[in-house]
Each structure stands twice: as C-alpha cells, then as structure tokens.
C-alpha positions in Angstrom: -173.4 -26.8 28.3 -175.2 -24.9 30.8 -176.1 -22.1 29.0 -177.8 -25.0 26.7 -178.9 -26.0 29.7 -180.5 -23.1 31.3 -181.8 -22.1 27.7 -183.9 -25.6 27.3 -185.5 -24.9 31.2 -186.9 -21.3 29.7 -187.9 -23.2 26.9 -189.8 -25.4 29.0 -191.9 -22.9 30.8 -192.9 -21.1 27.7 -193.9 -24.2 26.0 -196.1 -25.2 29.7 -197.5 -21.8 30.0 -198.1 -22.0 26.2 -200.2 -25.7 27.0 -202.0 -24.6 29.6 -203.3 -21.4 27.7 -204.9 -24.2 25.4 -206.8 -25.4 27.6 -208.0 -22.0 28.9 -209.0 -21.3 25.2 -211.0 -24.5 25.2 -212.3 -23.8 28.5 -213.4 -20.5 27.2 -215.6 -22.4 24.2 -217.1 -24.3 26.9 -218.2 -21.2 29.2 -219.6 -19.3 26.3 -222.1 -22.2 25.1 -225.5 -21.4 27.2 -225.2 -18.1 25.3 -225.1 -19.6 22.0 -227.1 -22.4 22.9 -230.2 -20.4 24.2 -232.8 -20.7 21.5 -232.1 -24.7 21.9 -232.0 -24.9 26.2 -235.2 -22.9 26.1 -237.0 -25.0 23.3 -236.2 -27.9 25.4 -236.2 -27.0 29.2 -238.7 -23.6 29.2 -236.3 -22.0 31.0 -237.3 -18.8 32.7 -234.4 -15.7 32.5 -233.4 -17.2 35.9 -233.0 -20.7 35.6 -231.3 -19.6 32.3 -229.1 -17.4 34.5 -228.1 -20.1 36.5 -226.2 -21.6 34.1 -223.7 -18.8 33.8 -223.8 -18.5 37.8 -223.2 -21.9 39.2 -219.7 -21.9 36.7 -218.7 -18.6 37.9 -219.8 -20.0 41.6 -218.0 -23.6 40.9 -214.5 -21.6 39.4 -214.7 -19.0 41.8 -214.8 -20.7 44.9 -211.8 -22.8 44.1 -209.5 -19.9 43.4 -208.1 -19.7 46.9 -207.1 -23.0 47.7 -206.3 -23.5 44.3 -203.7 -21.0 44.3 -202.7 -22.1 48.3 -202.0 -25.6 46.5 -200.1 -23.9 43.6 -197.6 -22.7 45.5 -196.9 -25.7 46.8 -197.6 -28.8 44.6 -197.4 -27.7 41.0 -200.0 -27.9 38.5 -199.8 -30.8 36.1 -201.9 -33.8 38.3 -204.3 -30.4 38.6 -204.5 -29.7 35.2 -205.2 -33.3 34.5 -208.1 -34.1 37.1 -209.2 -30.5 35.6 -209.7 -31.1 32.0 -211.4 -34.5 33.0 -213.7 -32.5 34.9 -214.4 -30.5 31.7 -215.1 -33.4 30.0 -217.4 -35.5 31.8 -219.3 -32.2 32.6 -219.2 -31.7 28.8 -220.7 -34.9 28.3 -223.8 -34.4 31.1 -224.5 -31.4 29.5 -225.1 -32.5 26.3 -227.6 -35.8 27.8 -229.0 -33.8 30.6 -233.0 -34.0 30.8 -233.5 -31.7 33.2 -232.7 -28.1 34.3 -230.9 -29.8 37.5 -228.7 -32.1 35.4 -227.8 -28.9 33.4 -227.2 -26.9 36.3 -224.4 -30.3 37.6 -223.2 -29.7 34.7 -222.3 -26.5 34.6 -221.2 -26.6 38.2 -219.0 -29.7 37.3 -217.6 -27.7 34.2 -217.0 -24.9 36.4 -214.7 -26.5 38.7 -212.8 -28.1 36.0 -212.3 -24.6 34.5 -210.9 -23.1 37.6 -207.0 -23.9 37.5 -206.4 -22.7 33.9 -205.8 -19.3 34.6 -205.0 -19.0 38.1 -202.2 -21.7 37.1 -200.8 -19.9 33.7 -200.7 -16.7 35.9 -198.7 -18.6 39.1 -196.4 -20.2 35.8 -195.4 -16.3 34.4 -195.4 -14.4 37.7 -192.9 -17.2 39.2 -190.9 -18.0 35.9 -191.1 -15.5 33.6 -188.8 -11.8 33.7 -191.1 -9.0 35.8 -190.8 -6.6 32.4 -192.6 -9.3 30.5 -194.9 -10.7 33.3 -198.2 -8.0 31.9 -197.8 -9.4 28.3 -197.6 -12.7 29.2 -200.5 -12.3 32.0 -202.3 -10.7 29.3 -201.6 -12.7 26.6 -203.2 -15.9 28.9 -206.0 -13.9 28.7 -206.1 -13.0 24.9 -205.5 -16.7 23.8 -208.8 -17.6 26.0 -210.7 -15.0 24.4 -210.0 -16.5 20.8 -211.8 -19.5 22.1 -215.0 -17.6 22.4 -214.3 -15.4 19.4 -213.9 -18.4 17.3 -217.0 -20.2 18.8 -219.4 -17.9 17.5 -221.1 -18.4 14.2 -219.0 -21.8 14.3 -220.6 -23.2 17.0 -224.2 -22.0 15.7 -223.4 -23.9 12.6 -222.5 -27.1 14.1 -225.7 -26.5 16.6 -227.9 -26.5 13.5 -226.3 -29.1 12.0 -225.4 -31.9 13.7 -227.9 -30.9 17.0 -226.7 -29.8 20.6 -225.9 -33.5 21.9 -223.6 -33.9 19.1 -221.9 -30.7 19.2 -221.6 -31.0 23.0 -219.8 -34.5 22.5 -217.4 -33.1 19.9 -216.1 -30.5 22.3 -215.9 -33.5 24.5 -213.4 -35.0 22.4 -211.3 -31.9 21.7 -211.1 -31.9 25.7 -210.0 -35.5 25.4 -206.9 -33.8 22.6 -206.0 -31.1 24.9 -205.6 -33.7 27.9 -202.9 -35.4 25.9 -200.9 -32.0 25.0 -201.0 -30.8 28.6 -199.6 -34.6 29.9 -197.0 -34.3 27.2 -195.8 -30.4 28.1 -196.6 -29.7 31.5 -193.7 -30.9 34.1 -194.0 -30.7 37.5 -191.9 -27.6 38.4 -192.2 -28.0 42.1 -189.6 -29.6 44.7 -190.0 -32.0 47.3 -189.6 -29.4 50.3 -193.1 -27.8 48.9 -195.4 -30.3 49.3 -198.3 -29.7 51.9 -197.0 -30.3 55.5 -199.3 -31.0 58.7 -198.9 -26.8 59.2 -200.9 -26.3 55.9 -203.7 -24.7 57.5 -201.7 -22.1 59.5 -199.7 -21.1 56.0 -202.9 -21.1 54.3 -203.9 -18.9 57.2 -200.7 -16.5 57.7 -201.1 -15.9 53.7 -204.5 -15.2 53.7 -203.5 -12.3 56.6 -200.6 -11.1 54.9 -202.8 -10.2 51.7 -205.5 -8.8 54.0 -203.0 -6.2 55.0 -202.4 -5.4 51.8 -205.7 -3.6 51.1 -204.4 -2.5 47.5 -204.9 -5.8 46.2 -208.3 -6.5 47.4 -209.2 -3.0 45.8 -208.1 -4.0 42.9 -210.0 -7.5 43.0 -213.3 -5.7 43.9 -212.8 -2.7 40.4 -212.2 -6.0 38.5 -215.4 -7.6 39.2 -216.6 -3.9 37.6 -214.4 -3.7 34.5 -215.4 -8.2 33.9 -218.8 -8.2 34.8 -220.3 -6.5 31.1 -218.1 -9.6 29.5 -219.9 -12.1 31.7 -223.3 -10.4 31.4 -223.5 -9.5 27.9 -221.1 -11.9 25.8 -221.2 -15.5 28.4 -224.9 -15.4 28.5 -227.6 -12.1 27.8 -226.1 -10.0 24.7 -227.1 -12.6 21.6 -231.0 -12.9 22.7 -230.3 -8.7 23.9 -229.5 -7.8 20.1 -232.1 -10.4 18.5 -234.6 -8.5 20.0 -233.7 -4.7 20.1 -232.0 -5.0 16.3 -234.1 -7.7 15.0 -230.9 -10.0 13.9 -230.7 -13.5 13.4 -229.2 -15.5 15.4 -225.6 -16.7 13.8 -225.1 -12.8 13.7 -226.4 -11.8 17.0 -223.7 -14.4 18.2 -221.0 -13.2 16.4 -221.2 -9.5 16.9 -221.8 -9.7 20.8 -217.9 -12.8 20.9 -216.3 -9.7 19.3 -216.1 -8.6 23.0 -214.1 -11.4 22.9 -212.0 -9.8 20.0 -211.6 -6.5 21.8 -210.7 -8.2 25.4 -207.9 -9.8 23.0 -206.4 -6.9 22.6 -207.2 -5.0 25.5 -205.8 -8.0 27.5 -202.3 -7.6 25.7 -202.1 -3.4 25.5 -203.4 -2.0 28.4 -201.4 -4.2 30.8 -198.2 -3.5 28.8 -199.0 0.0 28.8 -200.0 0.7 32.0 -196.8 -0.7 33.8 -194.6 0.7 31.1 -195.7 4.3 31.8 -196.3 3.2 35.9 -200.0 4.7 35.1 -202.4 2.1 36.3 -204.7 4.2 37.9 -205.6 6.2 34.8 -205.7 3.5 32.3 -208.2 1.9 34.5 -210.2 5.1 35.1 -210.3 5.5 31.1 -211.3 2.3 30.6 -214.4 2.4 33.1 -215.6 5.8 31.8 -215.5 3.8 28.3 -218.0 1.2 29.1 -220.1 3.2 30.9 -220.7 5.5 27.6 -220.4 2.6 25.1 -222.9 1.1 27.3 -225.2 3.9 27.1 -225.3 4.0 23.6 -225.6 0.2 22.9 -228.9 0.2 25.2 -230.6 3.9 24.4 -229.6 4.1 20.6 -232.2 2.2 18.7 -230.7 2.6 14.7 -227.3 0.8 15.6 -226.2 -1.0 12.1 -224.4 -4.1 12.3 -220.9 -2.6 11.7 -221.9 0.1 14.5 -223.1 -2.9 17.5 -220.0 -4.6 16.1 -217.2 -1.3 16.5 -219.4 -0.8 20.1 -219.1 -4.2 21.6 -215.6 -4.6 20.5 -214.7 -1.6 22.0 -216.8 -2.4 25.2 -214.4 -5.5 25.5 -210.9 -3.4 25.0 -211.9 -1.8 27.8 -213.0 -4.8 30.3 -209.2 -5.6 29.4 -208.5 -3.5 32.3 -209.4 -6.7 34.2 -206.0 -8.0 33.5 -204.4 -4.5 34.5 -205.8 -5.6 37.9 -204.3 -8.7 38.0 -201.1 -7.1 37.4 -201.3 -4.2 39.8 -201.8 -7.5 42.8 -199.2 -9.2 41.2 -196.8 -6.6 41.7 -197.9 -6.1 45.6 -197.8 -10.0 46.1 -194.6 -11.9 47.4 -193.6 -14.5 45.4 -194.0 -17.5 48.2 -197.6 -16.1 48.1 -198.0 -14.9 44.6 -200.2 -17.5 43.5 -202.9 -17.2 46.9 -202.5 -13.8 46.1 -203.9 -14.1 42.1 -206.7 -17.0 43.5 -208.2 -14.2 46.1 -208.1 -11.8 43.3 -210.1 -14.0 40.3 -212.2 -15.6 43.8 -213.7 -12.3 44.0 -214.0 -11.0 40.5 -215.7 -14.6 39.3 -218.2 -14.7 42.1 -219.0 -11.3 41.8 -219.8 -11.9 38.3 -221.6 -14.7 39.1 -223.8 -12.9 41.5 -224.7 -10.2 38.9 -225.7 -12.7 36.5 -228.5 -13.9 38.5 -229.3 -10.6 39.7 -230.5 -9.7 36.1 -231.8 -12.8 35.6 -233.9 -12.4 38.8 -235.0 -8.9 37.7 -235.7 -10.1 34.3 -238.4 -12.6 36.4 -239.6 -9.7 38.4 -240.2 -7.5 35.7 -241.3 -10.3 33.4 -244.7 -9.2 31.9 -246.3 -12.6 31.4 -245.2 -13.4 27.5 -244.8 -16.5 26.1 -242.7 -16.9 23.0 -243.6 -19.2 20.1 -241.7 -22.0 21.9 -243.5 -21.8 25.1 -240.6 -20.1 27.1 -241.1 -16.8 28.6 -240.2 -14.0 26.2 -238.5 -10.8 27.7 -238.5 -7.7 25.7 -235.8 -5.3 24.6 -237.4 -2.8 27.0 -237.4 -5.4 29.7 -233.6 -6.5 29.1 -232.4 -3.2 28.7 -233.6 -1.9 32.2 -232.0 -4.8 33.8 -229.2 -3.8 32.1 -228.8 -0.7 34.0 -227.6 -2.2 36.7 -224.4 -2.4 35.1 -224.5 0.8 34.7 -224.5 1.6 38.3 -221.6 -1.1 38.7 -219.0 1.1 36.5 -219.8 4.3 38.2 -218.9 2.6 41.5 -215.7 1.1 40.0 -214.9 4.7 38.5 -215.3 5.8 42.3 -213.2 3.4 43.3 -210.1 3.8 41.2 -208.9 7.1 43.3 -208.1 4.9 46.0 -205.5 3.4 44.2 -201.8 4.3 44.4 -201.3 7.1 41.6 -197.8 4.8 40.0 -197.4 1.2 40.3 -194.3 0.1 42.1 
C-alpha cells in the first residue's frame, strides 16, 4: 500500500509538471504573434521598427520583472492559485489585443500578456528541481523548454493561415478560448504541493532578503544568468519578432514561408533544449558545451546576414541550427540549479530568467531604436516605414558583438559542474 502510495504522488508531479508545460506551449503561441502578425499591426497602426519593438519588450519587461518574487512566493505558497490568475491574465490580454485601437492598448496588452506568462516556466522548473531525481532534473528542465518551443514551431504557417482567413481579431479570440481549455486542465492537475508551515510569515521580507544575499555570493550563478541573456537573445530577436520581415526582404519570400523557416529556431531550441543539458551534466562539461554553442551562432550568424544566395533549405538547416545552439540557455539554468539550495531553488531560477528576459527585452528595442536611427525615410506600400535588408542586417550586428562577449565570458566558469 505505500509503495502504491508513493508511486501515485510521483505520478502526480509528472502529470502537474506535464500541465503546466501546456500552458508554457500556449504561452509560447502567444509571444510569437507580433512576429507573425507584422504585415497586419503595421497596415493598421503604422508602426515604426520601434513601436513595433515594443511589443516584444514590454512582455519580456512584464515576465521578467516578475521572476524574483515569483520564485520568492514559489517557495513558499505553491503554484496552482498562480497558475490560475496567470492564464486569466493571458486571456484577457489575448482579448485586448485582438480589439486594441491604438499602439497603447496594444502595448497593455502585451504588458498584461507578459505578466500572465511569467510563472509557466519559473514554476515547471521549481516543480522538477524540488520533485523530480537530480540525474533527470536537465531532461526534464529541458524538456519544459522543448514542449514551449512546439508552441511556436506549430504556430507558424498555421497561424498565417488563420490570420488570412478568418482576420487578426478572430484569430486573436480563438487563442483566447484555447487559454480558456488550458485553464480547465491546469485546475484539474495541478495540486497544491505546499504545507501550511510555508506560507508567507510577517519576516517575508527579511527571507526574501537573506536569499537574495545568499545567491549574490554565489557569483557562479549570476554568470551564468548574464551568458544566458547571450545564448537567448538571437531567439527573441530573430524568431519572437525581426527574422520573418528580415528574410522577406533579403530572400524575397513570402510571408507564410518567411514565418516558417525563421519558428524552426523553435525546432532546433527543441532539441538543443533536451541534448545539451543532458549532455553537458552527464560528461560534467558545461563550460565547453556552452563555449561551442556560442562560437556556433556567432558563425551561423555571419553567414545568414553576409551570404546573399541562401536557398530555402539552406536559411532553414541555418536557423535551425542557430536555435540548437541558444539551447545552451537551458544548460544555464542547470549549471544555477545545481549551485542553488533547495529552500532557495526557486528565487534562485527567478533571478536567473529575471535577467536573461529583461536583457532580451532591452536588446529588442535597442534594434528597434537603431533601426529608427538609421531609418532612411521609406515608406512601404502600406504607409509604414520600410527598413531594408541592409538596414536590418547592420542592426543585427549587434548581436554579433553580444556572442563574442558571452564567449568571453564562459572562462570564468567552473571547468566541471559539481
């Protein structure tokens, strides 16, 4: 009887981590769109590259500001009533999205999106770092990871499709509904795994504080949080928001393609996400598999913007190998897992994906500013401002620069993980 027992409660966290990964695939659906969407948001709203931007930014801002009390809460309260009020917030920013008329609505949107976003990851990592055996903790953190990435994958050529069929307001308010769906399947799955004795006491602030310090003194971890903003930020550049109007105009595809090919970054990450973390503590060589990823994007980078007579199966090989490599991200996460006690495990993951989301976020709008500053006074057919290939691939650079820095980085890292 208690081995039944004890077999159902593993049972149970699988099948939680397993409902919250949904909604981080959904989630994922939801943070791609402006990229998808961008011939429609500029038709409508003549956005300029950085008011366009600022739709990626303010949901990187929204989820990465949350990330450290988030996780201080986590450790203490549980996650379904979080995951809950979450997915609500993902759907009623869903819904002001899609009847937004004008660029601040959009932008409320996305900021109201973003912070519904937040807890999906930080609170399947906190479930498999606490519950889960430490020799399957990188699979599983990974696999989190990999099942989000489908989401985007999945939404490409699909989502265009639905876009030019039943318009954006509809397509908007269907994802609204599947929001509604996956509400219902985390209510049903998701216990509360969390005791009476951890609820927030009067002293919250000073353990909020004393964990905060005791991270600080680990400065391994905030190393790796700061060469994980490198190895995410060409995701969140190129596949959230820049790389399908990037490849319409240097390879002169359509749209639905241009879509596709640049989500199969997605399709790399989803393996990259679920190898390189199992490999990298299996062999103790963190440090290296990071380095080899970085030096990867950098020259897959090179080549996607200075090669002009890339074929579609060539951008599509490219990209998906630039996203194997970002899955170093998750190697990252890992490496601060394993430094992190567990009473401050999941603090420990929120400061990690607090820096590495608003470090993204910051980058976004950097290009999008220099894409404004550079801007050569072009007006498309629609009446938005048209940005050439040249144009786009010198703000691109910049990322560039970014992955030589992260590649710097690395050899402060401990040479084996503990």
């Amino acid at each position: 009887m208690d081995s039944f027992t004890l077999s159902n409660r593993k049972s149970i966290y699988y099948i939680a981590w397993f409902s919250i990964s949904l909604f981080y695939f959904y989630q994922y659906i939801l943070r791609v769109s402006p990229g998808i969407m961008i011939v429609e948001l500029r038709q409508v709203y003549k956005l300029t590259a950085e008011e366009f931007s600022s739709l990626g930014a303010i949901y990187l801002y929204a989820y990465s500001l949350l990330q450290v009390p988030l996780g201080f809460v986590l450790d203490r309260l549980g996650v379904r009533r979080v995951m809950a009020v979450s997915i609500l917030m993902c759907i009623g920013g869903t819904c002001l999205f899609a009847f937004a008329t004008t660029v601040g609505m959009l932008q409320i949107a996305r900021f109201c999106i973003g912070m519904g976003s937040a807890p999906a990851f930080i609170c399947a990592l906190k479930l498999v770092s606490d519950h889960l055996p430490a020799k399957d903790q990188g699979l599983f953190m990974g696999a989190t990871l990999a099942i989000g990435t489908v989401g985007a994958l999945l939404s490409g050529k699909f989502f265009v499709s639905l876009l030019e069929t039943i318009g954006r307001e509809d397509s908007l308010l269907l994802c609204a509904g599947v929001g509604v769906l996956i509400l219902l399947i985390v209510l049903g799955c998701v216990p509360s795994f969390q005791k009476k004795e951890t609820r927030l006491s009067q002293g919250a602030y000073m353990q909020l504080r004393e964990g905060l310090g005791a991270i600080a003194q680990r400065k391994e971890i905030l190393l790796y949080a700061f060469i994980a903003i490198s190895v995410y930020t060409p995701l969140c550049v190129l596949a959230d928001l820049w790389g399908t109007a990037f490849l319409m105009e240097k390879f002169e595809l359509n749209r639905a393609d241009a879509a596709q090919i640049t989500l199969y970054m997605y399709g790399g990450l989803t393996v990259g996400s679920l190898l390189l973390p199992w490999f990298s503590l299996k062999w103790g060589r963190l440090r290296e598999t990071i380095q080899v990823c970085s030096v990867g994007i950098i020259g897959a980078l090179l080549m996607l913007l200075y090669i002009d007579t890339l074929t579609s199966g060539q951008l599509t090989v490219l990209l998906t190998l630039i996203g194997i490599f970002c899955g170093a991200e998750m190697i990252c996460f890992a490496g601060a897992a394993q430094l992190s006690s567990v009473s401050h495990s999941g603090l420990s993951l929120g400061v990690v994906n607090t820096l590495n989301m608003l470090g993204g976020a910051v980058i976004q709008q950097a290009i999008g500013w220099y894409l404004d500053f550079q801007w050569q006074g072009v007006y498309g057919k629609d009446g938005a401002r048209a940005y050439g290939p040249d144009e786009l691939t010198a703000a691109f650079l910049i990322l560039i620069v970014i992955m030589a820095a992260c590649t710097l980085m690395t050899f402060k890292l401990p040479k084996r993980n503990l």
